[in-house]
C-alpha positions in Angstrom: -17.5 -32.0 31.2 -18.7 -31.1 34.4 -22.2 -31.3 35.4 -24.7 -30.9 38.3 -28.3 -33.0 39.0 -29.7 -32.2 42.0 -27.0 -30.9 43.8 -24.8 -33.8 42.8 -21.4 -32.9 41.0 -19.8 -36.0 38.6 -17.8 -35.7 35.5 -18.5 -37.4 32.0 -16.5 -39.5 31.1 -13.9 -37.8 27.8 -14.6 -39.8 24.6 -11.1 -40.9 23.2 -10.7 -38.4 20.3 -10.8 -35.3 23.4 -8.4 -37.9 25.3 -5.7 -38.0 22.6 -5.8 -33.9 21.7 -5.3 -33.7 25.5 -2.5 -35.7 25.1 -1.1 -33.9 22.2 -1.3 -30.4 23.6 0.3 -31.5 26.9 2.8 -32.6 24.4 3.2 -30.0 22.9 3.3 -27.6 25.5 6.6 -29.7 26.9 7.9 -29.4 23.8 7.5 -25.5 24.0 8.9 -25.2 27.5 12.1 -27.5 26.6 12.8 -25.3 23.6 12.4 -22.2 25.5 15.0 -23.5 27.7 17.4 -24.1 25.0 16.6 -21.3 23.3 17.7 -19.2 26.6 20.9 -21.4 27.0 22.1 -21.3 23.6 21.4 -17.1 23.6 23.7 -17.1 26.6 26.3 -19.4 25.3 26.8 -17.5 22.1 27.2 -14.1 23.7 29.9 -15.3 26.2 31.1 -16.8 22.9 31.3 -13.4 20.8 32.4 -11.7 23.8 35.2 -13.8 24.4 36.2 -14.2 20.5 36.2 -10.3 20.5 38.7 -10.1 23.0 41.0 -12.2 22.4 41.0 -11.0 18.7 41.4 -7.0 20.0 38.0 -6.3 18.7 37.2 -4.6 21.9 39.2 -3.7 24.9 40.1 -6.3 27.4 40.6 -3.8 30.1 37.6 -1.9 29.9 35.2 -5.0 29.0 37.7 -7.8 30.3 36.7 -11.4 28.8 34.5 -14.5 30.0 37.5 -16.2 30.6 39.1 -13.6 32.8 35.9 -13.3 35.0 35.9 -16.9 35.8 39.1 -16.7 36.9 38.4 -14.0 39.3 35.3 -15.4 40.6 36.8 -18.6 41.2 39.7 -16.8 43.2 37.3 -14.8 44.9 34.6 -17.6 45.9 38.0 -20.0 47.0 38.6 -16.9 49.8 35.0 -17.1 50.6 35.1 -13.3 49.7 32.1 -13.8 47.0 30.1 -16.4 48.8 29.5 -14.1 51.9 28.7 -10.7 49.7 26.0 -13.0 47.5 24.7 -14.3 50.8 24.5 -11.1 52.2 23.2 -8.9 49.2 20.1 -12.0 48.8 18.6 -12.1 52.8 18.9 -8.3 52.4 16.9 -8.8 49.0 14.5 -11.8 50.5 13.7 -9.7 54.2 12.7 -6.7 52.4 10.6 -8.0 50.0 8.5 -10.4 52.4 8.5 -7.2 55.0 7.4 -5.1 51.8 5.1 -7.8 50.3 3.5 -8.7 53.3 3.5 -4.7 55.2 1.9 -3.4 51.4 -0.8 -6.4 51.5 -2.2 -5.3 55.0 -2.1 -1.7 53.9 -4.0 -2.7 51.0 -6.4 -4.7 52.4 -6.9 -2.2 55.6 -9.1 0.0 52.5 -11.6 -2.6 52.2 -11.8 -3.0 55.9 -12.2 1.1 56.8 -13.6 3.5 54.4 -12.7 6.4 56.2 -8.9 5.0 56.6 -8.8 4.6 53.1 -10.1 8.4 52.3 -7.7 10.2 54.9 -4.8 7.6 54.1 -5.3 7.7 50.0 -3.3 11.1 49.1 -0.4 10.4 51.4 0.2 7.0 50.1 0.2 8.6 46.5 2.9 11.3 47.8 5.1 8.4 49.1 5.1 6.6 46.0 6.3 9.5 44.3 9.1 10.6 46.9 12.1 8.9 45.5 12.9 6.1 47.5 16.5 5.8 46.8 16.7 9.3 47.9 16.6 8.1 51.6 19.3 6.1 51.2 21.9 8.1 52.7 19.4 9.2 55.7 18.7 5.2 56.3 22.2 4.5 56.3 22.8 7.3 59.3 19.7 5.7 61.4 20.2 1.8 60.7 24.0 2.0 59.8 25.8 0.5 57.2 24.5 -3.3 58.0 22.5 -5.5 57.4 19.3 -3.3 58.7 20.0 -0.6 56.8 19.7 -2.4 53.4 16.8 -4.7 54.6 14.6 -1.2 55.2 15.8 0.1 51.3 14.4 -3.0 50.2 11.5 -2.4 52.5 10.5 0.7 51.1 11.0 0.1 47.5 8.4 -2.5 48.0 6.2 -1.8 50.0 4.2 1.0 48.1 4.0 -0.8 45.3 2.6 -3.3 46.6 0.1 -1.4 48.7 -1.4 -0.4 45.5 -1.8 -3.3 43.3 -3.6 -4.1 46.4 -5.6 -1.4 46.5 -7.0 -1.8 42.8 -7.5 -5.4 43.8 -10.2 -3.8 46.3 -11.4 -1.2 44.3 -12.5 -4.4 41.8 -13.8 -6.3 44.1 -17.2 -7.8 43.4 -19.9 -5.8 45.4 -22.8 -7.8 44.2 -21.1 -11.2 46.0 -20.6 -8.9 49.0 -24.2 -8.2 49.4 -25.4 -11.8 48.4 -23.2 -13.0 51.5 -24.5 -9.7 53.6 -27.7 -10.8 52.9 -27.3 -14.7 54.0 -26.3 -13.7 57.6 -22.5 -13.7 57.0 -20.2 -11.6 59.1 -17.7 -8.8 58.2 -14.8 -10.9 58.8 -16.3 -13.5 56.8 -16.6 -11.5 53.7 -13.4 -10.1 54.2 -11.7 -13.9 54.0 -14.3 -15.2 51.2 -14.4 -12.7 48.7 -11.9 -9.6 49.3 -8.8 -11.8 49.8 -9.6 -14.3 47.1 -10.7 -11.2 44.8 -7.5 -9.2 45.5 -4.6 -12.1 45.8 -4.2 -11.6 41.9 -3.3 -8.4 42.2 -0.8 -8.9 44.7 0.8 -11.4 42.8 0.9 -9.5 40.2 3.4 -7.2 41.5 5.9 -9.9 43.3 7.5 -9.9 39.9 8.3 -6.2 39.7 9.0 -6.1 44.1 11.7 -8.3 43.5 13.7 -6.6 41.3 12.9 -3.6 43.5 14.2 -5.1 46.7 17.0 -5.8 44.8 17.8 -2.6 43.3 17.6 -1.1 47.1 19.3 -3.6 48.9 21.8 -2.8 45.9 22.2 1.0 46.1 22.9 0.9 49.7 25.7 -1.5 49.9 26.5 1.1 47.2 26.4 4.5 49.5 28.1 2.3 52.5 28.7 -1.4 53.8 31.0 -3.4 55.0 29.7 -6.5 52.7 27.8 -7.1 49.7 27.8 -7.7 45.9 27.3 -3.7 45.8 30.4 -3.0 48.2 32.4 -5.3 46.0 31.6 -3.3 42.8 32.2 -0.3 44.3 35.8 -1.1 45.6 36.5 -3.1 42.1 36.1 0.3 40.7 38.2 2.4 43.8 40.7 0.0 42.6 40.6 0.0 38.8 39.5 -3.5 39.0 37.6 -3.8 36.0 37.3 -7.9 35.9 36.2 -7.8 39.5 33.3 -5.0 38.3 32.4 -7.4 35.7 32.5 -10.4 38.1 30.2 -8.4 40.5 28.0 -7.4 37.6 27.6 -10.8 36.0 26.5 -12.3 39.5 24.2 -9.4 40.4 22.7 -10.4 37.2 22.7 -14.2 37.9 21.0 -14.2 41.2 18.6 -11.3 39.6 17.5 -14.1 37.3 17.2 -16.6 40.2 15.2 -14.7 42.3 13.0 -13.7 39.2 12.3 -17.8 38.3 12.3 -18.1 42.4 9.2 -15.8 42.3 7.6 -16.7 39.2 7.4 -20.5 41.1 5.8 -18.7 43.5 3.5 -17.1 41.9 2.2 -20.5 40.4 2.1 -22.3 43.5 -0.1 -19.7 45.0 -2.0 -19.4 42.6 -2.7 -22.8 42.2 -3.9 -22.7 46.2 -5.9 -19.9 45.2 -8.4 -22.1 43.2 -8.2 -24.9 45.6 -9.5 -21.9 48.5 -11.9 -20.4 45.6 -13.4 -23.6 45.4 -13.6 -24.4 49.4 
């Protein structure tokens, strides 16, 4: 337990009974995580299972919903002409620049309402008419300004993010703490020093908060314009499965969209703890 006489911080000592339940609920969260993993495993395995059984056995249609074993194959073919390797290399920077320029672009914003009332009060209605303006609307005008490249589906992903962001933000600083500003007013501290003491700290929740939901948002605009045009890209490559009639190469694109949805998803949840771990360390600086 921890203690403080005269402005000295030590901790007791634990007595062995707290010691042991420590030990045994440290225990038994590992236990939880490995059975959550094995849970997730074993749910995938049998699906691929039944979904493979019910093919081969005519239960559904092989060439509408192919089979697990069918996709393999394809990928395998495609990844050996270095086809697949490219598009998922392509479709994830386009992912990963446009949710850091988002992240980072809708943090500032944020933030900039704490730092100027009057910004905030003449900035507050557009940034609620840009969130509703459907983003993936713009898509075809983005694709006529940046092209069909790589720019054009990093600014998608920009946009998709970087409203969303702006406002967990900005309810982080609506929340923040006006009693600890004024304590720290009041002891001679700076603007800039209450901005990087209390604000940030108050409001870095918030923003991590929404790096779950900004990923998948990147993702779904890097996504739909690789859809409306591009030369590369796990979007191009579903879209010209389907020109084709290419039904195991939709599914192949599908199932790896999903894949590397679920990466970037543990990716940012990995994230999210390690900042958030930093974030006490700076609370307690």
């Amino acid at each position: 337990m921890k203690k403080e006489a005269y402005e000295v911080e030590y901790y007791e000592p634990k007595s062995v009974l707290a010691m042991q339940a420590d030990r045994r609920e440290e225990k038994h969260r590992r236990k939880q995580k490995k059975g959550i993993r094995a849970g997730r495993i074993l749910l995938g395995v049998a699906i691929l299972l039944f979904w493979e059984v019910s093919a081969r056995l005519g239960w559904i249609d092989d060439y509408y919903w192919s089979s697990p074993s069918l996709i393999a194959q394809t990928a395998i073919v495609q990844w050996k002409e270095k086809n697949l390797a490219y598009d998922i290399y392509f479709t994830s920077m386009s992912t990963i620049g446009g949710f850091l320029a988002g992240t980072l672009g809708g943090a500032v914003l944020g933030l900039s309402f704490w730092w100027s009332k009057t910004f905030a009060k003449i900035f507050e209605p557009y940034l609620v008419m840009f969130n509703a303006i459907p983003k993936l609307a713009l898509a075809p005008i983005l694709i006529v300004l940046f092209g069909i490249g790589f720019s054009s589906k990093v600014m998608l992903a920009f946009l998709m993010t970087v409203i969303s962001c702006a406002l967990a933000t900005v309810s982080g600083v609506e929340n923040v703490d006006e009693s600890m500003e004024t304590l720290l007013y009041s002891l001679g501290a700076a603007r800039w020093q209450v901005f990087g003491k209390v604000v940030v700290p108050a409001v870095l929740p918030w923003m991590l908060g929404s790096l779950r939901i900004n990923i998948s948002l990147a993702l779904a605009g890097a996504i739909v314009g690789e859809f409306i045009a591009s030369g590369h890209g796990l979007g191009r490559m579903v879209i010209y499965a389907g020109t084709i009639l290419d039904t195991t190469l939709v599914w192949v694109g599908v199932i790896v969209l999903s894949l590397l949805a679920m990466v970037m998803y543990f990716a940012v949840v990995e994230l999210e703890k390690w900042m958030t771990e930093h974030l006490a360390i700076y609370r307690k600086a």
